[in-house]
N, C-alpha and C positions, 0 to 999 in steps of 0.2 A: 248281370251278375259279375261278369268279368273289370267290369268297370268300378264296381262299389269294394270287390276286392282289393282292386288298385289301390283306391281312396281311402281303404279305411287301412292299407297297408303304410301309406304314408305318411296318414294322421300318427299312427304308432312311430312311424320314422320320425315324424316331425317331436312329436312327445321327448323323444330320449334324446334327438338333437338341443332341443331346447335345455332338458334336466341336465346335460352335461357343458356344452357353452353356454348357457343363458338366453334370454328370449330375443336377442337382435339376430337373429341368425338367417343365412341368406333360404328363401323358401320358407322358412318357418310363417308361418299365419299367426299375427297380433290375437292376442286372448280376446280380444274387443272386438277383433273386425268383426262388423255386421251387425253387431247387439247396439240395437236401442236403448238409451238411456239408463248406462252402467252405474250412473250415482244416484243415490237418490232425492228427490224432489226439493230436498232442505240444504242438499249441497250443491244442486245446481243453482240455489238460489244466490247461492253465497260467491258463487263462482260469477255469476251474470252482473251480483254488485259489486266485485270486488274490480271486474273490470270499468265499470262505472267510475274508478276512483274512491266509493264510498267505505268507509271505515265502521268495523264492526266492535272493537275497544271502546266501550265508552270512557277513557281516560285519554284520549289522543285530544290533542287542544285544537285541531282542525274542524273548518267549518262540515259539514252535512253536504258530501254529493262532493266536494271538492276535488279538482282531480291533485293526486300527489306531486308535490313541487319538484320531483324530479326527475319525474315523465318526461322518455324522450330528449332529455339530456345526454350526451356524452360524455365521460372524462369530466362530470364536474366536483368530482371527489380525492378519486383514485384515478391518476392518469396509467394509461395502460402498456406497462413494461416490456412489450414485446415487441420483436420487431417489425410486424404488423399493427399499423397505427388506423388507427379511423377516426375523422373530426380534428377539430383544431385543440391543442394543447393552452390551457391560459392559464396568466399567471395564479399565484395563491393570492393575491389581491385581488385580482378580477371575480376570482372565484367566489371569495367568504363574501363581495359585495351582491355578486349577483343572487347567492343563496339568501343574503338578507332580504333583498327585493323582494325574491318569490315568498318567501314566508311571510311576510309582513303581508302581503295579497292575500294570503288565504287564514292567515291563523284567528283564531275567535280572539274580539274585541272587549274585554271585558267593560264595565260601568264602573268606573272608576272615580264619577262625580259623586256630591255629598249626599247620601243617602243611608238610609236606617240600617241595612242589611248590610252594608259594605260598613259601617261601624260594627255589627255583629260580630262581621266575619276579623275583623280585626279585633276585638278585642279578645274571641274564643283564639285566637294564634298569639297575641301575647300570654294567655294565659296559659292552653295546655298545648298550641300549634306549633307549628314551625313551615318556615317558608326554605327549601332544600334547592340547591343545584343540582340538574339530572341531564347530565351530557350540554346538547344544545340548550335546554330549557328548564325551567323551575319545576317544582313539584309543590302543591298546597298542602299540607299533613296535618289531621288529629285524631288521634288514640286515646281513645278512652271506654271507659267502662259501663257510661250509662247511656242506653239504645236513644233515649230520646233526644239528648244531649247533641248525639252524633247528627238523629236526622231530622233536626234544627239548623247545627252547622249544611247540611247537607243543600236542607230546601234552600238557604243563604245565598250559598255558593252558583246556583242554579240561576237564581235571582240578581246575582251581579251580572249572569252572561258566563259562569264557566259549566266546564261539562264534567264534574265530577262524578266517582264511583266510590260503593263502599262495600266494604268486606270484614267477614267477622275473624277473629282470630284466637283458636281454642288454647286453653290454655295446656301447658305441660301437664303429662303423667302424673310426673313426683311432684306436681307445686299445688300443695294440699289448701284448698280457699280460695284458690282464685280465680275469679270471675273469666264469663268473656267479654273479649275488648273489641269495639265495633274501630275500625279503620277508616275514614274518609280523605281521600284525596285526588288531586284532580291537577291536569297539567297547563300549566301556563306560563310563555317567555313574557308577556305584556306584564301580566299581575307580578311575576316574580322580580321583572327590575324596577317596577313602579315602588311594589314594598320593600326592595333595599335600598333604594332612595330616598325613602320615606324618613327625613332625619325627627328628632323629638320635639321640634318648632312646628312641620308641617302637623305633623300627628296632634298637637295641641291647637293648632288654629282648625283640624278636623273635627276634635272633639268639644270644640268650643258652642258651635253649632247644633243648634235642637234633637235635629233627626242624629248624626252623628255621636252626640251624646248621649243619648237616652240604648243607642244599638249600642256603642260599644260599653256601657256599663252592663247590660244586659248579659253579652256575651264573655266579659271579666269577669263578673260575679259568676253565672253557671260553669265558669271554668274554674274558678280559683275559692269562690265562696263560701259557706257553711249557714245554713239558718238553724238556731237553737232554740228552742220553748221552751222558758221558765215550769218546770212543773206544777208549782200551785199557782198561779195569774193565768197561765198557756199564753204569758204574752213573749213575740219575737223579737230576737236579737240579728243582727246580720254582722258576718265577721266577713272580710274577704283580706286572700295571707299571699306575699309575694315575695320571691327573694331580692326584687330588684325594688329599692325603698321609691325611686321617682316615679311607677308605677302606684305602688299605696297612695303618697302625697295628690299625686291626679285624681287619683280618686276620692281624696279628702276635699279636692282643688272643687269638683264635680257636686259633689255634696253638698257645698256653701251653695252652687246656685243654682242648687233643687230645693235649699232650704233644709237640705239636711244633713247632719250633726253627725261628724265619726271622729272617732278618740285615734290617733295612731300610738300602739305599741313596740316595743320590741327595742333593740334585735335577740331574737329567739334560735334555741340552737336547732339547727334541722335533725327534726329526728327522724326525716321520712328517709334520706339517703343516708347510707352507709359509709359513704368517704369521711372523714375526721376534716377535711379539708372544705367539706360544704359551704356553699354560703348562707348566713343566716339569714333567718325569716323576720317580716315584717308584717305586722295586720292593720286593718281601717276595722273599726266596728262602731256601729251606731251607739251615742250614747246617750239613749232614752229611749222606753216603750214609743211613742211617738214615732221616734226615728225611724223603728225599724219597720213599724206598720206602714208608716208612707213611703217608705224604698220601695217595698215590695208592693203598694197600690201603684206608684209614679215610673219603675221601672219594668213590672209587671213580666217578672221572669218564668219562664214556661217550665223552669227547675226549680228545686228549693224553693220552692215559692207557700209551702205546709199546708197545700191541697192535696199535694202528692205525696203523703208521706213518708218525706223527708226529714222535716226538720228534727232534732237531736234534741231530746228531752235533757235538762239539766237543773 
């Protein structure tokens, strides 16, 4: 009895030691000693991979299991200010060299040869994309408003080799009509310097090519496109509207050797943006029932395509 008095007199000492200097205190007993498996089952798990190296982001452009390139480094960032030193100090040259090495070892490879998808994915980023700087590394981005659109861009992307993510994005309170916008993007230093390299010669000797061709008109049109049906024939027209004219003419260029026929118009004043300053628009549109019905059998877009109830009666 004399002994559980003790103990449980302490425990209360120990209680109000801790509530008044905080739990490092000497004598005081850790909240945890002794208990078994304080987190539970879905956070130990994340704790056992995280030591693994393995990444839980599916937006990190790093391979699967890879351990972090800067594991076990000292001083390779931020050399350490005080007058206690550990490891050897090297220059900012040796530094930014060796951090390229290590990354270049681990980071995801994308496909970057001639293929259908990597034309997709290029043509949906001319049209509603963009390829961003993000610290060390690029960022892939498109925003848009139609679900299937995005997870097309999405399987694309997946399929050259990168490891994209996508997220939806509600619209404002007060912004009366307006849809939500699906987000996809995905990180990559390899795809991000290869497409700002990518001057308008390479990009035409890519699209010159079958598989190339056929993805990135794909991914132009469900970006920038519009299919219309004649109200009494119900036959289709395909418009697709650009602000940059050398983009239309490609696609006029693209046309001749599918065998098919687009009128180029314009310049149009943009009514979508608000600046006075805009640049104006530019369209390719087929010009003949013909035309538009073999676009849409030869390029065979998984949008606008007036299976889906799209196309714009007129």
């Amino acid at each position: 009895m004399l002994i559980n008095k003790v103990q449980q007199s302490f425990f209360v000492y120990s209680q109000n030691q801790r509530n008044e200097f905080g739990q490092f205190v000497k004598n005081v007993v850790p909240w945890n000693k002794g208990k078994k498996n304080p987190y539970t089952q879905e956070v130990l798990e994340r704790m056992s991979e995280a030591k693994k190296g393995k990444r839980f982001l599916p937006e990190y452009e790093f391979k699967t299991g890879q351990i972090p390139w800067n594991k076990g480094l000292k001083h390779l960032l931020k050399p350490n200010k005080t007058s206690f030193q550990k490891g050897r100090i090297l220059s900012a040259e040796i530094e930014e060299r060796r951090i390229n090495n290590l990354r270049e070892k681990i980071l995801i490879r994308p496909k970057l040869d001639i293929n259908e998808d990597l034309g997709y994915v290029l043509g949906s980023i001319y049209g509603d994309g963009c390829v961003i700087k993000n610290n060390r590394s690029y960022k892939v981005v498109l925003e848009v408003t139609d679900k299937k659109f995005a997870m097309n861009f999405f399987a694309s992307l997946i399929k050259i080799g990168l490891n994209p993510n996508i997220s939806i994005i509600k619209p404002a309170p007060s912004s009366l009509g307006k849809k939500l916008k699906y987000r996809v993007q995905a990180s990559s230093l390899i795809f991000g310097k290869w497409f700002k390299d990518l001057s308008l010669e390479k990009l035409k000797d890519f699209i010159n090519t079958q598989e190339g061709m056929m993805g990135y008109l794909r991914g132009f049109y469900e970006a920038e496109g519009n299919l219309y049906i004649r109200k009494k024939y119900k036959t289709p027209y395909v418009h697709i509207s650009n602000t940059n004219k050398i983009f239309i003419d490609m696609v006029k260029n693209l046309g001749e050797k599918l065998h098919i026929k687009f009128n180029i118009y314009g310049p149009y004043k943009n009514s979508g943006h608000l600046s006075e300053n805009a640049k104006p628009v530019y369209r390719a549109s087929t010009s003949s029932i013909e035309d538009g019905y073999k676009f849409l059998r030869t390029i065979k877009p998984n949008i606008k395509n007036g299976d889906d109830g799209y196309g714009k009666v007129r």
